[in-house]
ChimeraX commands (.cxc) that place a marker at each C-alpha (Angstrom):
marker #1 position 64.37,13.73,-109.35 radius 0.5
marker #1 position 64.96,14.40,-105.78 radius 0.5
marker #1 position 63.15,12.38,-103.43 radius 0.5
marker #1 position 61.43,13.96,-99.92 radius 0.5
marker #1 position 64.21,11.81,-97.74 radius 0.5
marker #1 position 66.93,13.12,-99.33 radius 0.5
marker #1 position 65.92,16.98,-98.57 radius 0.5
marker #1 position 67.77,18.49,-95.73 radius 0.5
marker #1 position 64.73,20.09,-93.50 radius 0.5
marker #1 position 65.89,23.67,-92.44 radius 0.5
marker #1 position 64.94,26.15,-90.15 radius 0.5
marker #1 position 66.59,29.39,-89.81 radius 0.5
marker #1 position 69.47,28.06,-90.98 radius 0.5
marker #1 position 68.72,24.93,-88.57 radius 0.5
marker #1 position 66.61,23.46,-86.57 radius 0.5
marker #1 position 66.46,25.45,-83.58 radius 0.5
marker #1 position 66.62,23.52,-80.21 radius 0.5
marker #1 position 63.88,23.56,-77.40 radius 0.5
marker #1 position 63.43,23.09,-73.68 radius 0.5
marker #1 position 60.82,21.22,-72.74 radius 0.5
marker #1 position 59.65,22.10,-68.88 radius 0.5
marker #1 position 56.81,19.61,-67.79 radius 0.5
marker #1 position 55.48,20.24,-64.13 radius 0.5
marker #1 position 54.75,17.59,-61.75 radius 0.5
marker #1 position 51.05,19.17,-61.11 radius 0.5
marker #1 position 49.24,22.22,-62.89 radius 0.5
marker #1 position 50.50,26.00,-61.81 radius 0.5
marker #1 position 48.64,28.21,-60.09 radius 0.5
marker #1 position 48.05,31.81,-62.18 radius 0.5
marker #1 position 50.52,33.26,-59.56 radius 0.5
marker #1 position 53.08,30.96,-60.02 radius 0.5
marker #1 position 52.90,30.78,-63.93 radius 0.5
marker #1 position 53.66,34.59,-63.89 radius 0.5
marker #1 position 56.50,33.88,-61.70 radius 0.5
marker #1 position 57.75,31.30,-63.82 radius 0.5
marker #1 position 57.48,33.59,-67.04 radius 0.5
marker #1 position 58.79,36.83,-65.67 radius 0.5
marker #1 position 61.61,34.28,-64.24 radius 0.5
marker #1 position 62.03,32.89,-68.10 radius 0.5
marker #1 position 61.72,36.32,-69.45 radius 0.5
marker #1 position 65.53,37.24,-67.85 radius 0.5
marker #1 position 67.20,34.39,-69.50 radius 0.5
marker #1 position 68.93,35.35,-72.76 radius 0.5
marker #1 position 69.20,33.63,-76.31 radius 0.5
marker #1 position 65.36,32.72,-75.52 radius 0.5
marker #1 position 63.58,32.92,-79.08 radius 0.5
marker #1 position 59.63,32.14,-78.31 radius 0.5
marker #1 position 58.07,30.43,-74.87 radius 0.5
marker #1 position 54.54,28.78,-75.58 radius 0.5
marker #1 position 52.57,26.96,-72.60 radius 0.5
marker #1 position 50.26,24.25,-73.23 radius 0.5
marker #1 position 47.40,23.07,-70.11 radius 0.5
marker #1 position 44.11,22.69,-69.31 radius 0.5
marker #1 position 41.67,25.11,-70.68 radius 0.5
marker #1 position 39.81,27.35,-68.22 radius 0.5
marker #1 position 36.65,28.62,-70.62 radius 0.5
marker #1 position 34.53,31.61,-70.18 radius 0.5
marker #1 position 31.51,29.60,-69.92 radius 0.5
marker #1 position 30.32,25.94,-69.92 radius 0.5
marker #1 position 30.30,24.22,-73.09 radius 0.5
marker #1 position 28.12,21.61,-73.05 radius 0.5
marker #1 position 25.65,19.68,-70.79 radius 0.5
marker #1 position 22.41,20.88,-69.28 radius 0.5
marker #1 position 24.12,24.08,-68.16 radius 0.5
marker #1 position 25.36,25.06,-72.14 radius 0.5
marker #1 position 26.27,29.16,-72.05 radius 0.5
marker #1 position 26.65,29.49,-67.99 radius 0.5
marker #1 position 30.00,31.32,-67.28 radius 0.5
marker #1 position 32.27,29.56,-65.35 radius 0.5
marker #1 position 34.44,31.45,-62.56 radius 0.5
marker #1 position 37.00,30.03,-62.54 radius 0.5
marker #1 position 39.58,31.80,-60.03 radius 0.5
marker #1 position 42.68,30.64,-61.57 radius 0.5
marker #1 position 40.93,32.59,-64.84 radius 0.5
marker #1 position 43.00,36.22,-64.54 radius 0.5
marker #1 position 45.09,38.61,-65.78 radius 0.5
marker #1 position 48.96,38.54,-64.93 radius 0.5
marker #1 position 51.82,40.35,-66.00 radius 0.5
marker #1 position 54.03,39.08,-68.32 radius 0.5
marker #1 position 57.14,41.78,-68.76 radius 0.5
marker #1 position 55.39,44.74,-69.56 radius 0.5
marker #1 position 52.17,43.50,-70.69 radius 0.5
marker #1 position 49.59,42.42,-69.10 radius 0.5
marker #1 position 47.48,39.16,-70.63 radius 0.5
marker #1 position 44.75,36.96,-69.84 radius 0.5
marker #1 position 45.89,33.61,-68.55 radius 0.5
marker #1 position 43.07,31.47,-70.17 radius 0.5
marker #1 position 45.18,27.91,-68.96 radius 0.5
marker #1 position 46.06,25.67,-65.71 radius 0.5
marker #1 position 49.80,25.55,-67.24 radius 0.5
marker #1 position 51.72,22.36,-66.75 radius 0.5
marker #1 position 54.07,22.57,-69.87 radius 0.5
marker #1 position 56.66,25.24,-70.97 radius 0.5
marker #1 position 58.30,24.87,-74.29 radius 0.5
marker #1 position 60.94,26.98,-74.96 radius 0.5
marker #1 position 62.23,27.75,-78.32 radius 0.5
marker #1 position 66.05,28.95,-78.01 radius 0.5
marker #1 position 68.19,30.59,-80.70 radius 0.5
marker #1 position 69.93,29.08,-83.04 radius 0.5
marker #1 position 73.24,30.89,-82.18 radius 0.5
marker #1 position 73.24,29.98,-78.44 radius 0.5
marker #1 position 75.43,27.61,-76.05 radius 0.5
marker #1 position 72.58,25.05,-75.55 radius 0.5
marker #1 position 74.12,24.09,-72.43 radius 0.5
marker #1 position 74.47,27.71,-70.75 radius 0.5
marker #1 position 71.14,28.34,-71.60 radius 0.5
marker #1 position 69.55,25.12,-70.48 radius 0.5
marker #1 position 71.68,25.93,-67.14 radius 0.5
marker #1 position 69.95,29.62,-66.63 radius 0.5
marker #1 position 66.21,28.15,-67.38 radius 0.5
marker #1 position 66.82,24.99,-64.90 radius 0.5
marker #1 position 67.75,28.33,-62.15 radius 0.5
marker #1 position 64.44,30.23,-63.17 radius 0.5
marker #1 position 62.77,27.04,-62.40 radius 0.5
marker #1 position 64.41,26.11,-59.37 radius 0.5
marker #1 position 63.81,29.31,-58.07 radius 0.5
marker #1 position 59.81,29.42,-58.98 radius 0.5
marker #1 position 58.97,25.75,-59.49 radius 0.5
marker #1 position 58.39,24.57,-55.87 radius 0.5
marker #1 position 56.24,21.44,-56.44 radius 0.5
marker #1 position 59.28,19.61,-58.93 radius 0.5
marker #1 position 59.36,20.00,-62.91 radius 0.5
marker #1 position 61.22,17.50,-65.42 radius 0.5
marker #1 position 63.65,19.48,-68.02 radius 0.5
marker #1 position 63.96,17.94,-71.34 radius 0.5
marker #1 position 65.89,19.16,-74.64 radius 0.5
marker #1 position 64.85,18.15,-78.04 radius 0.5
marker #1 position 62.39,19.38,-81.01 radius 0.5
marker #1 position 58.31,19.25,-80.08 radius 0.5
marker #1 position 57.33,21.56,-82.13 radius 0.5
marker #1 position 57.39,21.62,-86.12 radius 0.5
marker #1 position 59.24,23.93,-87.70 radius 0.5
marker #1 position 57.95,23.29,-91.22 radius 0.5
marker #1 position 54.52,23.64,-92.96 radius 0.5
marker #1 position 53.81,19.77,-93.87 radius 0.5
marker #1 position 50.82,18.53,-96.12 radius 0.5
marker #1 position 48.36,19.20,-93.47 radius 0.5
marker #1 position 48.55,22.44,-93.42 radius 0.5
marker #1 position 48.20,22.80,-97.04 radius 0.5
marker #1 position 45.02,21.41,-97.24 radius 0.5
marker #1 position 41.63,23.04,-96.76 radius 0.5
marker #1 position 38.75,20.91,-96.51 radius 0.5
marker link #1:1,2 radius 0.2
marker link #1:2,3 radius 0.2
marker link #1:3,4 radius 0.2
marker link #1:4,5 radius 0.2
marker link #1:5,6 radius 0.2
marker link #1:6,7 radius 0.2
marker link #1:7,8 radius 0.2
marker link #1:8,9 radius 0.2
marker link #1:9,10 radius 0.2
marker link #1:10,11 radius 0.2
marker link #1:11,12 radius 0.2
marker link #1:12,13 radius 0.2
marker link #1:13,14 radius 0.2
marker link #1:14,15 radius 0.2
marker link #1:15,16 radius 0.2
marker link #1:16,17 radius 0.2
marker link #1:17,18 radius 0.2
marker link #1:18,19 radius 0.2
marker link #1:19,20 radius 0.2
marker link #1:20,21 radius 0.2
marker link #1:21,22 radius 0.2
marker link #1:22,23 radius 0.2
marker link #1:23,24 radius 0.2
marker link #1:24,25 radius 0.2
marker link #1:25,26 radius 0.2
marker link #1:26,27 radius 0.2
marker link #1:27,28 radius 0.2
marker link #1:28,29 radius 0.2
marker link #1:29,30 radius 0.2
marker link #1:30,31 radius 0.2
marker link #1:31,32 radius 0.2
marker link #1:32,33 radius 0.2
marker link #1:33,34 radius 0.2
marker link #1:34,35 radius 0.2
marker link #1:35,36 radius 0.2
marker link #1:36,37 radius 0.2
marker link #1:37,38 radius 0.2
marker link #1:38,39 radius 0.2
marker link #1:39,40 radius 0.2
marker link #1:40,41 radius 0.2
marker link #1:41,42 radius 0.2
marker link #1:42,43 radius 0.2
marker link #1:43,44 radius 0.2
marker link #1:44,45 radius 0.2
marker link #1:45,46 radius 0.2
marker link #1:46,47 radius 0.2
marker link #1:47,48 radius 0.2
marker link #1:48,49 radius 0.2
marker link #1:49,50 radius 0.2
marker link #1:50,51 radius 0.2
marker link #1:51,52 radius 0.2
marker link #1:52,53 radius 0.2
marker link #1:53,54 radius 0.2
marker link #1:54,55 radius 0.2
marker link #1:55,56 radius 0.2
marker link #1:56,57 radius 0.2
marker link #1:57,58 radius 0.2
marker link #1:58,59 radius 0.2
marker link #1:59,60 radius 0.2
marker link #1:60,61 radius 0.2
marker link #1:61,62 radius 0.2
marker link #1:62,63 radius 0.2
marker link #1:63,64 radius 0.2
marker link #1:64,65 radius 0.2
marker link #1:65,66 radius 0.2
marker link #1:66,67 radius 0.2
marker link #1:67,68 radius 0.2
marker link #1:68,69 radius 0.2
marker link #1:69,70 radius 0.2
marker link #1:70,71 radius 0.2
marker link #1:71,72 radius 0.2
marker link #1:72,73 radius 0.2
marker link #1:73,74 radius 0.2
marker link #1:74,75 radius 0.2
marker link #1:75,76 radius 0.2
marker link #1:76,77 radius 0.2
marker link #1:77,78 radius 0.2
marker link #1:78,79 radius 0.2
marker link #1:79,80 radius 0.2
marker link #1:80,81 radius 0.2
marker link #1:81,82 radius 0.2
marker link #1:82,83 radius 0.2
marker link #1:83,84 radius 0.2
marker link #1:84,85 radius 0.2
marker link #1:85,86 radius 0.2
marker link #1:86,87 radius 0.2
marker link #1:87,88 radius 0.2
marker link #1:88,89 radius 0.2
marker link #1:89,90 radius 0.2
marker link #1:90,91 radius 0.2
marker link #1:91,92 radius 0.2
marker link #1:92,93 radius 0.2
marker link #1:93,94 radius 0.2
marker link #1:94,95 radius 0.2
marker link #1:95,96 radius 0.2
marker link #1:96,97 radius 0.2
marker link #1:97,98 radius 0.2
marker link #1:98,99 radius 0.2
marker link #1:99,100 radius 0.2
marker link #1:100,101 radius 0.2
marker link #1:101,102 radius 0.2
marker link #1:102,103 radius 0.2
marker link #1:103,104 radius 0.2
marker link #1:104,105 radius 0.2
marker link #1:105,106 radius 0.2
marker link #1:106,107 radius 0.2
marker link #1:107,108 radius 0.2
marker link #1:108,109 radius 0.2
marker link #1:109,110 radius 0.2
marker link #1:110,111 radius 0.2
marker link #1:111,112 radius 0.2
marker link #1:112,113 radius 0.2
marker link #1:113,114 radius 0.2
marker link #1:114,115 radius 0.2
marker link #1:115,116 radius 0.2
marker link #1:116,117 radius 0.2
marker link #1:117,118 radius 0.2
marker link #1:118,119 radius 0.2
marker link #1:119,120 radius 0.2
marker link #1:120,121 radius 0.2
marker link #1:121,122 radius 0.2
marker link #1:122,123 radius 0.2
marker link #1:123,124 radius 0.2
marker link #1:124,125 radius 0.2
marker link #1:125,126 radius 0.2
marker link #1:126,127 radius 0.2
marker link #1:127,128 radius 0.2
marker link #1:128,129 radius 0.2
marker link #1:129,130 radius 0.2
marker link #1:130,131 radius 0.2
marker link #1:131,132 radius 0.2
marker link #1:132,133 radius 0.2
marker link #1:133,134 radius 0.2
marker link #1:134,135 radius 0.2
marker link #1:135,136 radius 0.2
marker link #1:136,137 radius 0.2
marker link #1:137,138 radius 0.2
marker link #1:138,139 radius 0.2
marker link #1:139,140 radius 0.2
marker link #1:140,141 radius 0.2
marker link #1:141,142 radius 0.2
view
């Protein structure tokens, strides 16, 4: 019988590195788009996801349940060709690369997007944040 710890966890192959961009202070919508159409250029980039502060339609709670809230930072940008709803004050960036990539060459072209977009300082980190395998919790449905 094999035992869980002696299974080799795979992804792709292996698991795939990611950059982990964490901004001193929240983005502006303007800037985010920057940032993204700056990350877009960079090659051997697999997936981006951004995590912030939610910007809801309208107020979720409280005495003032159902208002909308206009929020200005609450728009539409351009991301490539496509246009999308930022719905989040972005302050992280994680960045999924391929598996097949120089880490180091790649690291090198995101820190230049950033330098050239992030004006207000960002911390660059490489590692694994995300999972890259289904675990128990998924599996279950309560």
């Amino acid at each position: 019988m094999t035992s869980a710890r002696m299974m080799k966890t795979t992804y792709a192959g292996t698991p795939l590195p990611e950059v982990k961009i964490f901004t001193d202070r929240f983005l502006s919508a303007e800037t985010t788009e920057k940032v993204l159409n700056a990350l877009i250029e960079v090659k051997h980039i697999r997936q981006i996801n951004i995590c912030g502060e939610t910007l809801p339609l309208t107020v979720k709670s409280g005495p003032h349940t159902g208002i909308p809230v206009n929020h200005p930072e609450r728009k539409m940008i351009k991301f490539g060709n496509t246009e999308i709803e930022l719905t989040k004050l972005v302050g992280e960036f994680f960045i999924e690369l391929n598996a097949d990539c120089d880490v180091d060459a790649a690291v090198e072209e995101i820190r230049k997007a950033c330098d050239k977009t992030v004006n207000i300082g960002y911390s660059l980190e490489i590692g694994r944040y995300s999972k890259y395998r289904p675990t128990l919790t998924d599996t279950l449905r309560c």
